[in-house]
C-alpha positions as a Markdown table, in Angstrom:
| # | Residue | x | y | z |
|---|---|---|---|---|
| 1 | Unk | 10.7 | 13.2 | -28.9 |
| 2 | Unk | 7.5 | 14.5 | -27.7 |
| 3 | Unk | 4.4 | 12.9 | -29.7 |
| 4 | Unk | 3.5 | 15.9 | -31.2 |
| 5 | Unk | 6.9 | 16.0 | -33.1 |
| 6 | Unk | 6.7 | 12.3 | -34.0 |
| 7 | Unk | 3.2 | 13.1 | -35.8 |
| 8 | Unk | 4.5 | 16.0 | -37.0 |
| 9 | Unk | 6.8 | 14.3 | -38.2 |
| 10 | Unk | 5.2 | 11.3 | -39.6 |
| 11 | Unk | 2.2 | 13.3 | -41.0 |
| 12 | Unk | 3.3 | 17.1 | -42.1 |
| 13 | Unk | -0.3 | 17.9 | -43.1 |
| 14 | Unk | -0.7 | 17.7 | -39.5 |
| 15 | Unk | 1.5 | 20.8 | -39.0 |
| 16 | Unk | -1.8 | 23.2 | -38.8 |
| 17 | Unk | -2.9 | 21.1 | -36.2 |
| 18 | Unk | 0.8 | 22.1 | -34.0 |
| 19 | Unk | -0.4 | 25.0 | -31.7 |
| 20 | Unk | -3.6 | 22.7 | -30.7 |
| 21 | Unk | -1.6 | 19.6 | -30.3 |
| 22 | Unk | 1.2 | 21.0 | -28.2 |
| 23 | Unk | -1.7 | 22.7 | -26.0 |
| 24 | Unk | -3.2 | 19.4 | -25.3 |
| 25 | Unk | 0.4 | 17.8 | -24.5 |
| 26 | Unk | 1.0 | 20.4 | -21.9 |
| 27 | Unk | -2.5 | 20.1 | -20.6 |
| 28 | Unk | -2.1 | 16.5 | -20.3 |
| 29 | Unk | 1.3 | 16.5 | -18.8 |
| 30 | Unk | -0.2 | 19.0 | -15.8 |
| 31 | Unk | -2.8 | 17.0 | -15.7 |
| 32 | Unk | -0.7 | 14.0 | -14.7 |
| 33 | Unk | 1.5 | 15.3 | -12.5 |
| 34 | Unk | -1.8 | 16.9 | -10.6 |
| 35 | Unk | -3.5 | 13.5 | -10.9 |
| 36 | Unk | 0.1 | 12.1 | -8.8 |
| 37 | Unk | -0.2 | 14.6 | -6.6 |
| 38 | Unk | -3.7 | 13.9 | -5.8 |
| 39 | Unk | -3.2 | 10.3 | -5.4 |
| 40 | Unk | -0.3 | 10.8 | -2.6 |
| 41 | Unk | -2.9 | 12.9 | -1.0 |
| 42 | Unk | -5.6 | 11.1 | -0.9 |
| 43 | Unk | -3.3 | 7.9 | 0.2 |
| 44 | Unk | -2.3 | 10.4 | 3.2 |
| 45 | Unk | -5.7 | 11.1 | 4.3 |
| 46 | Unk | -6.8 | 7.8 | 4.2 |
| 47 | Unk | -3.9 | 6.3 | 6.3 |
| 48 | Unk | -4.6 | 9.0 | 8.6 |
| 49 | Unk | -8.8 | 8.4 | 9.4 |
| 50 | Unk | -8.5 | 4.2 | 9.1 |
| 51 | Unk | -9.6 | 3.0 | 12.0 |
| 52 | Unk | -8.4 | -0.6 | 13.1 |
| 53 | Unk | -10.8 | -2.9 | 15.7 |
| 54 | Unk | -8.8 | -4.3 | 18.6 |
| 55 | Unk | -7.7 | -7.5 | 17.9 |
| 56 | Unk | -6.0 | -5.9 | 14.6 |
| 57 | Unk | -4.3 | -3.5 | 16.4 |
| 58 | Unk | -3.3 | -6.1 | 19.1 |
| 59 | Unk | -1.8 | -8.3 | 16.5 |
| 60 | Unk | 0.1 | -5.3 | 15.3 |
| 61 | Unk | 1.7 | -4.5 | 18.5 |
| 62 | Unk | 2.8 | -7.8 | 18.6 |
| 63 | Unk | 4.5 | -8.3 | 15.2 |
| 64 | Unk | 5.7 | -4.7 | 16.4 |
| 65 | Unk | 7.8 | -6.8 | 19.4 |
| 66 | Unk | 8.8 | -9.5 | 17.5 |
| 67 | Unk | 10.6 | -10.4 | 14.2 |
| 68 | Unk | 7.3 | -12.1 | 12.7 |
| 69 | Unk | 4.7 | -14.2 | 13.9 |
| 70 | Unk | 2.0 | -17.3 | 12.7 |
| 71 | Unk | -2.1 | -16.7 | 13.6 |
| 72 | Unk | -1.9 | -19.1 | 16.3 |
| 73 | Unk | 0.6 | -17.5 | 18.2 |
| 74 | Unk | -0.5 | -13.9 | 17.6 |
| 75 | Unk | -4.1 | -15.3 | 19.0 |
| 76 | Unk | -2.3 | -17.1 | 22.2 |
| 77 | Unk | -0.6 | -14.1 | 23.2 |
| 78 | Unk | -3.6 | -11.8 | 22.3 |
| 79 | Unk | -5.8 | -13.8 | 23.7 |
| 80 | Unk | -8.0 | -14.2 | 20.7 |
| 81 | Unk | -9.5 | -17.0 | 19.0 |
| 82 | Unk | -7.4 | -18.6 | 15.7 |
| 83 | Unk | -9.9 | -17.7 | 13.4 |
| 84 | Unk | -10.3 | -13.8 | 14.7 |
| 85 | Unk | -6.5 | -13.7 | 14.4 |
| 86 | Unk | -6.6 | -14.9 | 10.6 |
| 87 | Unk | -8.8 | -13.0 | 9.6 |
| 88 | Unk | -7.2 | -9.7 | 11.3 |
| 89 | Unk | -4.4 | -11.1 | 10.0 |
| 90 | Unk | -5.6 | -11.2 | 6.3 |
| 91 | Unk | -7.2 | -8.3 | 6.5 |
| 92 | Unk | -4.3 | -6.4 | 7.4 |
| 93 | Unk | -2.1 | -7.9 | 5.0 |
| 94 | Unk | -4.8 | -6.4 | 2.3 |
| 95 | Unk | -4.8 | -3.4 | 3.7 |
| 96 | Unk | -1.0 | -3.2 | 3.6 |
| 97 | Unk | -0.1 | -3.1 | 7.3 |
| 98 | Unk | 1.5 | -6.7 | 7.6 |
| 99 | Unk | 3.4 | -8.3 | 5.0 |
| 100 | Unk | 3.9 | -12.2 | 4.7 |
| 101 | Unk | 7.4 | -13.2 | 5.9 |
| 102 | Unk | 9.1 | -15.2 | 3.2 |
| 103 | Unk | 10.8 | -18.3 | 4.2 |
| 104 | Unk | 14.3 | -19.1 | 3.4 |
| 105 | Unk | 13.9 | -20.0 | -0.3 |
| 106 | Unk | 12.3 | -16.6 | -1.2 |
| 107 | Unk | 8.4 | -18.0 | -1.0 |
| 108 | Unk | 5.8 | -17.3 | 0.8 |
| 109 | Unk | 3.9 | -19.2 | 3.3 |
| 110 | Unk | 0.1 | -20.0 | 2.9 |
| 111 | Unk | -2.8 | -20.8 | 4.8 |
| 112 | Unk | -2.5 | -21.2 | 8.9 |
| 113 | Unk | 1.7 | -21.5 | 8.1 |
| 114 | Unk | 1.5 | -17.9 | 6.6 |
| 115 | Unk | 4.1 | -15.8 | 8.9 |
| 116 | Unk | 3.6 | -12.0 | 8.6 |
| 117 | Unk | 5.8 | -9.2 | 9.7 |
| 118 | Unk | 4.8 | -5.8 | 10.6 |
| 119 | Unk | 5.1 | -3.6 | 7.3 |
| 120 | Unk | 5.9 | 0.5 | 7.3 |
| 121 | Unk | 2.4 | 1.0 | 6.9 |
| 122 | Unk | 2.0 | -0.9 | 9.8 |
| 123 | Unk | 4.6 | 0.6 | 12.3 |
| 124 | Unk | 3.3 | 4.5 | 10.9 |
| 125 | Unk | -0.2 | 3.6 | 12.2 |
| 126 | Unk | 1.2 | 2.2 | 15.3 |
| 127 | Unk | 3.7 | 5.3 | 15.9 |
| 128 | Unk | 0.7 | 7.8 | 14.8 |
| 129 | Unk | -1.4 | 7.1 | 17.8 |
| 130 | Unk | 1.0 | 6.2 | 20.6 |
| 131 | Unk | 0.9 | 2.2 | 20.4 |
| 132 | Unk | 4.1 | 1.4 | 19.1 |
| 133 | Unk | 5.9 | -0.4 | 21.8 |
């Protein structure tokens, strides 16, 4: 039942007040769908102009070839120092592109132990500019 009816309803002095209220109800519900729309867009255009530094995208390609990986091994093989590949590393995981791998009892890791995985947001960047490997 549509919350015009219910007040309707509940209140029949409101019933002058139908055409008005049912007016805003539609208005509102177009506006929400709109406002959905505009959110998908708007999370399209910004996936599509973020730009990532290198070591970022370096540690992407790398969770991109393997299952999951730790900062210090990501920096090793990237040939970064641990504290760059952190803090790529965290700030991809805000950004959505990595997620943290959960270990075997359904937590996640923290601190250096964190393991991350490459996320769809992740492997979409890669694939959108020719780096996925």
């Amino acid at each position: 039942m549509s919350v015009v009816a219910t007040l309707l309803k509940q209140v029949p002095a409101a019933a002058k007040f139908r055409p008005k209220l049912e007016a805003l109800e539609k208005e509102l519900s177009e506006l929400r769908a709109e406002n959905a729309r505009l959110k998908q867009d708007l999370a399209q255009y910004i996936e599509q102009w973020e730009t990532l530094d290198g070591p970022q995208v370096s540690a992407m390609q790398y969770l991109a070839s393997h299952t999951q990986g730790r900062a210090a091994e990501i920096a090793r093989s990237i040939s970064v120092n641990i504290q760059i590949a952190e803090t790529s590393l965290v700030f991809l995981h805000q950004c959505a592109y990595v997620a943290k791998a959960t270990a075997s009892g359904g937590k996640t890791a923290r601190g250096k132990h964190a393991q991350f995985r490459l996320s769809p947001k992740g492997e979409r960047y890669l694939r959108a500019r020719g780096l996925h490997i």
